[in-house]
N, C-alpha and C positions, 0 to 999 in steps of 0.2 A: 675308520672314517667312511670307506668305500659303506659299511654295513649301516651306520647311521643314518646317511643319505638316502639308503635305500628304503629304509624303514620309514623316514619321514617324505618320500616319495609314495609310498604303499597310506600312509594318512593320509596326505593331501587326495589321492584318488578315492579313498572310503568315503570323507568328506563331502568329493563333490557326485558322490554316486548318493548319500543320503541325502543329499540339498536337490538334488533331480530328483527322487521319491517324493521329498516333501512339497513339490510344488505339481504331480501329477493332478490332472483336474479330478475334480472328486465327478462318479456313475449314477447316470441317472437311474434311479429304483424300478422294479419292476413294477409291472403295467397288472392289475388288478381288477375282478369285475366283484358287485354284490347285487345279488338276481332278488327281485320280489319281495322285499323284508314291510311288512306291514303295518303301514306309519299310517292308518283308517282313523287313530284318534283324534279329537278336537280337545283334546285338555290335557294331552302329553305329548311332550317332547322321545323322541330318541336319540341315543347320542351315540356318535363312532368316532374310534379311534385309527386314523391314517397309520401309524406307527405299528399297532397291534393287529392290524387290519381286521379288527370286529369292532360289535358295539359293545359300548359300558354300562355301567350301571352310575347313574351319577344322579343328587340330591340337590346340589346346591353348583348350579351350571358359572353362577359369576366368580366363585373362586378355586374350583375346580379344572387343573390343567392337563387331566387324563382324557380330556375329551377333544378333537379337533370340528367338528359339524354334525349336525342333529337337522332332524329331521322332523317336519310336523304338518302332514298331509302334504301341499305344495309350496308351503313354508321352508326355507331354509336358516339356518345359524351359524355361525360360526364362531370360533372361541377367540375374539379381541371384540374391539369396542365397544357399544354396550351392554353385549352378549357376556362378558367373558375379559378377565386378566390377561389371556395370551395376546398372540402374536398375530389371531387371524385379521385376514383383509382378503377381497377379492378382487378380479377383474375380469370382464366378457371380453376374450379375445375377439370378439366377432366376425369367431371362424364355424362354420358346421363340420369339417373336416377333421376328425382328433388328427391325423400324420400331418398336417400340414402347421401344428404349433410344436416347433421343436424347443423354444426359447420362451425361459419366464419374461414376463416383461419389464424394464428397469422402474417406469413408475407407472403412476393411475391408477390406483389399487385403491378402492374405497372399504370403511371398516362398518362394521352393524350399526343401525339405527333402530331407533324405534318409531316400531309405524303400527297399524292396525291389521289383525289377524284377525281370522273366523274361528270362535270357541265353543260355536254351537251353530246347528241348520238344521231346524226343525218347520213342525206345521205353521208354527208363531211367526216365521221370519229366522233372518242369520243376526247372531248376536256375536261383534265384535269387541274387541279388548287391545291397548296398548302391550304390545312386549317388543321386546328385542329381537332384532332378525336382518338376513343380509338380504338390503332391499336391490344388489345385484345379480347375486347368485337365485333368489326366488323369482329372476325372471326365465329362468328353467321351462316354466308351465305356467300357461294362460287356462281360466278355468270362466266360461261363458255362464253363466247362473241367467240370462233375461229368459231363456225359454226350457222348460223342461223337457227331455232329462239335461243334464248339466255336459256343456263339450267342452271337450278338452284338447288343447294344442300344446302338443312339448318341440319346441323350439329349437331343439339340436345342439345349442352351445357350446363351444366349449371355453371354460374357464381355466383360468390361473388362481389358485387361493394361497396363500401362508396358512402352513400349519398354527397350533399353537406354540407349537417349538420355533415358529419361526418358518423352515424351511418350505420347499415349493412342493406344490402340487398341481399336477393337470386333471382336469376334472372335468366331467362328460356324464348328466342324468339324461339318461335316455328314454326311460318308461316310468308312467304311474299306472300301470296298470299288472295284476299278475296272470298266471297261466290263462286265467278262466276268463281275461279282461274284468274282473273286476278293478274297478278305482281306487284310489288311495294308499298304493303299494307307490316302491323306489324302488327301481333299479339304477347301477352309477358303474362308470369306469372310472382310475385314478389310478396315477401314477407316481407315486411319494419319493421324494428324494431324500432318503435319510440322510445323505454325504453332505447336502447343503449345493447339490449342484444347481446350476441352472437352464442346464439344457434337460433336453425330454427324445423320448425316441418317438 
């Protein structure tokens, strides 16, 4: 009797040691930089994956869910709303500080619209086009065209996005420009929470 008790004493504590594992909070992911990658085109997109942390190779961006944001000059994307099937959505914490946004935030998360991009800038004038894009997250960089040459102000941001999977990310474009200062590069930090947490370091 004594040995029965003991044994279902030895469960009851296994029990509540796996019910205390299973409610530890999920870790926020490591903090990631991507230096100078050359998004100069006006007629393509690039696409990265927060999860793989590179870029992909993708054909068909609205049912395609290997991709979480693309890049296109100072254009941004994201894979939900009319970009994309996933999960994406952003919001401009309207902080310049990355250490000072430790927390996703519960709502105000806006998803892709379509608005007008630049698909050509030439001697003729800038020729615009309708496409899909996060009209929150491309306010990353202001790009001044009334007097040549063209200025540029990046804004410091930092953001909160949903992957495509869903979960959080912090996120920080800090340069279009690469080594030489030429224009039309991205550089970005990001912090991907694979666990699904919602805090951030």
């Amino acid at each position: 009797m004594k040995k029965f008790g003991f044994l279902m004493l030895l469960s009851v504590l296994f029990l509540a040691a796996c019910d205390k594992d299973d409610k530890e909070p999920a870790l926020p992911g490591e903090v990631k930089d991507v230096k100078f990658e050359d998004v100069r085109s006006y007629t393509d997109w690039k696409y990265f994956s927060f999860s793989k942390g590179e870029f992909v190779t993708v054909t068909d961006h609205q049912n395609d869910l290997t991709w979480d944001i693309a890049f296109h000059r100072g254009d941004v994307r994201l894979n939900g709303g009319a970009s994309g099937k996933g999960k994406g959505e952003a919001i401009n914490t309207q902080q310049t500080n990355w250490n000072a946004v430790t927390e996703a935030p519960a709502s105000g998360y806006i998803k892709d619209q379509v608005g007008k991009i630049t698909t050509a800038f030439t001697g003729d004038g800038i020729t615009e086009e309708d496409q899909p894009f996060s009209q929150t997250v491309t306010t990353w960089l202001t790009v001044d065209t009334s007097n040549p040459p063209p200025k540029y102000t990046v804004h410091n941001w930092i953001y909160v996005v949903k992957a495509a999977d869903g979960n959080y990310v912090k996120l920080w474009l800090y340069d279009n420009k690469d080594e030489k200062n030429t224009a039309g590069y991205v550089s970005f930090r990001y912090q991907y929470n694979a666990g699904g947490s919602t805090r951030f370091n």
